[in-house]
C-alpha positions in Angstrom: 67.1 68.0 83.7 63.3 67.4 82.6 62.4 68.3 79.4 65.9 69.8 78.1 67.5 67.2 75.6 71.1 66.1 76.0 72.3 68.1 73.0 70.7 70.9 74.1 72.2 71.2 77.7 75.3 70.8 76.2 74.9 73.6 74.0 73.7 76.2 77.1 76.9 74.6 78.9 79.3 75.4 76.0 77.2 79.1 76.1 78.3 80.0 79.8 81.9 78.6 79.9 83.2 81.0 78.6 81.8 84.0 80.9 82.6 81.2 83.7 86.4 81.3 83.0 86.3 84.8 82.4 85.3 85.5 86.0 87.5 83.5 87.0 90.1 85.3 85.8 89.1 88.1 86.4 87.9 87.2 89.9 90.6 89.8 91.5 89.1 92.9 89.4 86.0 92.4 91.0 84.0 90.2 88.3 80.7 89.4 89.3 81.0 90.9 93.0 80.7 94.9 92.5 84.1 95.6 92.9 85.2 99.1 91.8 88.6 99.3 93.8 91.5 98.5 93.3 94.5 98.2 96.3 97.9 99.9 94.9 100.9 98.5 96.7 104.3 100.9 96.1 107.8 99.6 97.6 110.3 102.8 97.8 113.9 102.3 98.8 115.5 104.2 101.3 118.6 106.2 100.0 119.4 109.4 101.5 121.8 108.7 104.6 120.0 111.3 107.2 122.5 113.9 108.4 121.5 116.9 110.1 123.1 120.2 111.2 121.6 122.6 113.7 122.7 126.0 114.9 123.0 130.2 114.7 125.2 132.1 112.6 127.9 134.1 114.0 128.1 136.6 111.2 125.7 138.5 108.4 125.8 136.4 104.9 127.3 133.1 106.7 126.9 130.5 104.2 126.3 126.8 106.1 127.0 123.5 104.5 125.4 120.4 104.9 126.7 117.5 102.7 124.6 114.6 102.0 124.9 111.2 100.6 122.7 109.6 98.3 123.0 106.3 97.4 120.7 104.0 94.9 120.9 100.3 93.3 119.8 99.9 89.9 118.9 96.2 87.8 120.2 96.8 84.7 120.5 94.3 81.1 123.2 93.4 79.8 124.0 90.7 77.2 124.8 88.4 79.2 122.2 88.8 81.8 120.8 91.0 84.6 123.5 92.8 86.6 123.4 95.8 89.0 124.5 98.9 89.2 125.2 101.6 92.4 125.7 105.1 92.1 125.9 107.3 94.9 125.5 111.4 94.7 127.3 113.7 97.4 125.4 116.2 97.2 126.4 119.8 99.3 123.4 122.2 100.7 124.7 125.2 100.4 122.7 128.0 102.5 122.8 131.5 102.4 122.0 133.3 105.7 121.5 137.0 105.6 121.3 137.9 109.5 123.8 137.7 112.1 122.3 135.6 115.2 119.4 133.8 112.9 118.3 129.3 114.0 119.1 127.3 110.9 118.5 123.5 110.6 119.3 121.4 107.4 118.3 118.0 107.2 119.8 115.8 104.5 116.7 113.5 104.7 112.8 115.2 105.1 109.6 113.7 104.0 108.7 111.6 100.7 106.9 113.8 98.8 104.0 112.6 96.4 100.9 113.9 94.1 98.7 111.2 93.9 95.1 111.2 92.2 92.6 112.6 94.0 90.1 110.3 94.5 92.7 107.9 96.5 92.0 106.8 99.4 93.2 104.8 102.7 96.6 105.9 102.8 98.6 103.8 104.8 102.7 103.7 104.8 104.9 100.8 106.6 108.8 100.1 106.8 109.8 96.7 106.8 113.1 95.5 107.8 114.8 93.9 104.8 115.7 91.0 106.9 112.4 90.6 107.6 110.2 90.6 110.9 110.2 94.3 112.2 107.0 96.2 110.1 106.7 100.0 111.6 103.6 102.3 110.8 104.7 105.7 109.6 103.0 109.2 109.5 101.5 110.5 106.4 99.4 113.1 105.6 96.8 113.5 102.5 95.4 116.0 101.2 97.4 118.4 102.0 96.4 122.1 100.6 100.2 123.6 99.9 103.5 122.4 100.2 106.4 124.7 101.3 108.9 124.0 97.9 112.0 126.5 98.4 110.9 130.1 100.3 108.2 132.0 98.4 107.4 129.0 96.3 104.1 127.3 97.5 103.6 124.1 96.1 100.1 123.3 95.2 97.9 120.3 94.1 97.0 119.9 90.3 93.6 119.5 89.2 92.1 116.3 90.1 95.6 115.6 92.3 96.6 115.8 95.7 99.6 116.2 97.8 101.0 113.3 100.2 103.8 113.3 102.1 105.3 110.3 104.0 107.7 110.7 107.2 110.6 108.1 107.0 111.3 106.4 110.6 113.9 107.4 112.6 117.1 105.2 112.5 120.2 105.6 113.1 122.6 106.5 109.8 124.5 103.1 110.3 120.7 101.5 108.9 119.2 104.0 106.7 119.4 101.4 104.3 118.3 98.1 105.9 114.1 99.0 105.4 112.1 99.3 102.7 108.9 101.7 102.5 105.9 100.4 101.2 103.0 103.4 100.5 99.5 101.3 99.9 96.5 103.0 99.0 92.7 102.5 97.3 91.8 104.0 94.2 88.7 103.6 92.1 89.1 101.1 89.3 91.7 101.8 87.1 94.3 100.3 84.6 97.2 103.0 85.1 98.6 105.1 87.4 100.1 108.5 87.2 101.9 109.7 90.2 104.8 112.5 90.9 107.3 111.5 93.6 110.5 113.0 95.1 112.8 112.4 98.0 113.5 115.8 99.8 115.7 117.4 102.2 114.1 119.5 104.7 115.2 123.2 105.6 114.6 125.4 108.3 115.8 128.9 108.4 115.1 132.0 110.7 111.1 131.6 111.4 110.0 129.3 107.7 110.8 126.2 106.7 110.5 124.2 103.3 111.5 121.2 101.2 114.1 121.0 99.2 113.9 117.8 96.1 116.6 116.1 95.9 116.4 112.9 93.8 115.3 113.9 91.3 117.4 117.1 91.6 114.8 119.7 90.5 112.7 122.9 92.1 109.1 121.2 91.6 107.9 117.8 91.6 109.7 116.5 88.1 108.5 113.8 85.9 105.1 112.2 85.9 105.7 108.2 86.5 102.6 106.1 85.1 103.0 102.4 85.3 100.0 99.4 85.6 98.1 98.4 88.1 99.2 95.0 89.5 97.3 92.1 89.5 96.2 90.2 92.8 97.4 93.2 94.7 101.2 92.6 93.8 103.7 95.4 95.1 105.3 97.5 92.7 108.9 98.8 92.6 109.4 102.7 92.2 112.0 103.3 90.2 115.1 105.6 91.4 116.0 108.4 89.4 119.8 108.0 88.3 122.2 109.4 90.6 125.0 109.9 88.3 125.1 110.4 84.1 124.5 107.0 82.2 126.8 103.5 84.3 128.7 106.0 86.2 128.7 104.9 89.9 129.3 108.5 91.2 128.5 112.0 91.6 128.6 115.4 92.7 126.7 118.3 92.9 125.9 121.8 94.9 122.6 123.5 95.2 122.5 126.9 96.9 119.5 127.8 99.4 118.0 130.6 100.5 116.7 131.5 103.9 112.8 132.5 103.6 111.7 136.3 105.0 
């Protein structure tokens, strides 16, 4: 270079390195190309085994039963390695009809059921086929303004939040299990996320309808899972709630419904 001494382009070389290889690896974030996005991949496993019951009570107070199955794998540490763990939950819907001649419908499996932050963006939901190959695109709405949760209960967005919910494909009960669903969305530029999922079954009764959550078990949307925002656009895995009480593979439990006015 004219007029620059050896010693001194040396010196302007050692200078920029370091932003060089900082770009580099930082190339994915956006470094030195105006990126403020980032992509969030989310895997969710299917566990409810879909099972639904349909009809019209014969009598005043007729209580119908629907009984589903929930069933989750877990990677667990132990000292001598990794090893998993299954639990399973029968779980009974118990619903109280007050009228004599009213259309009920219990559904062991309804939507996936998330509050995500409100500035995502480009929703999208797929189930892949664990054995690889098939890759389905599945309904989901954003932004929705209020969420049916039990009757009388509307189920609104927090601040800065909105409500998602994501419509499982139909297969047979015989492969509820063989997919995986993988929700992907944008979000502005961010370390963390904080997100509230549930599974839910879905309830008809007389002329309303609602969710019910059932993993976790709970009347809202439970716990608020944060985790980091992989690099490179890496999937995460969501994280089951336990079925059953600490390395227990089963359980059982009842939750009584009500039919909306």
């Amino acid at each position: 270079m004219p007029g620059v001494s050896a010693s001194r382009l040396s010196t302007r070389l050692a200078k920029a390195l370091p932003f060089v290889f900082a770009c580099l690896a930082a190339l994915a974030a956006g470094c030195g190309s105006g990126g403020h996005s980032v992509i969030v991949r989310e895997h969710f496993e299917s566990v409810q085994v879909p099972h639904r019951i349909a009809g019209t009570t014969s009598r005043a107070d007729q209580v119908v039963r629907n009984d589903c199955t929930i069933s989750a794998v877990y990677k667990v540490r132990e000292q001598t390695g990794t090893a998993f763990l299954t639990q399973s939950l029968l779980l009974h819907l118990l619903l109280r009809v007050p009228s004599k001649g009213t259309a009920y419908e219990l559904e062991c499996r309804g939507p996936l059921l998330a509050e995500l932050p409100a500035d995502t963006s480009s929703v999208e939901a797929t189930a892949q086929d664990l054995s690889g190959g098939r890759h389905q695109s599945l309904s989901v709405r954003t932004r929705i303004a209020t969420v049916q949760l039990m009757p009388g209960r509307p189920l609104r967005p927090a601040r800065r939040k909105q409500l998602v919910t994501i419509d499982w494909p139909d297969r047979p009960a015989s492969a509820y299990d063989d997919y995986r669903v993988e929700l992907g969305f944008q979000l502005p530029k961010t370390p963390f996320v904080r997100e509230r999922v549930v599974y839910t079954a879905s309830i008809s009764c007389g002329g309303s309808s609602y969710l019910q959550p059932v993993v976790p078990l709970a009347n809202d949307l439970g716990f608020v899972n944060a985790f980091t925002v992989p690099p490179q656009g890496r999937p995460i895995e969501f994280i089951v709630p336990r079925l059953a009480t600490g390395i227990s593979s089963h359980a059982e439990a009842s939750r009584s419904l009500a039919c909306g006015r």
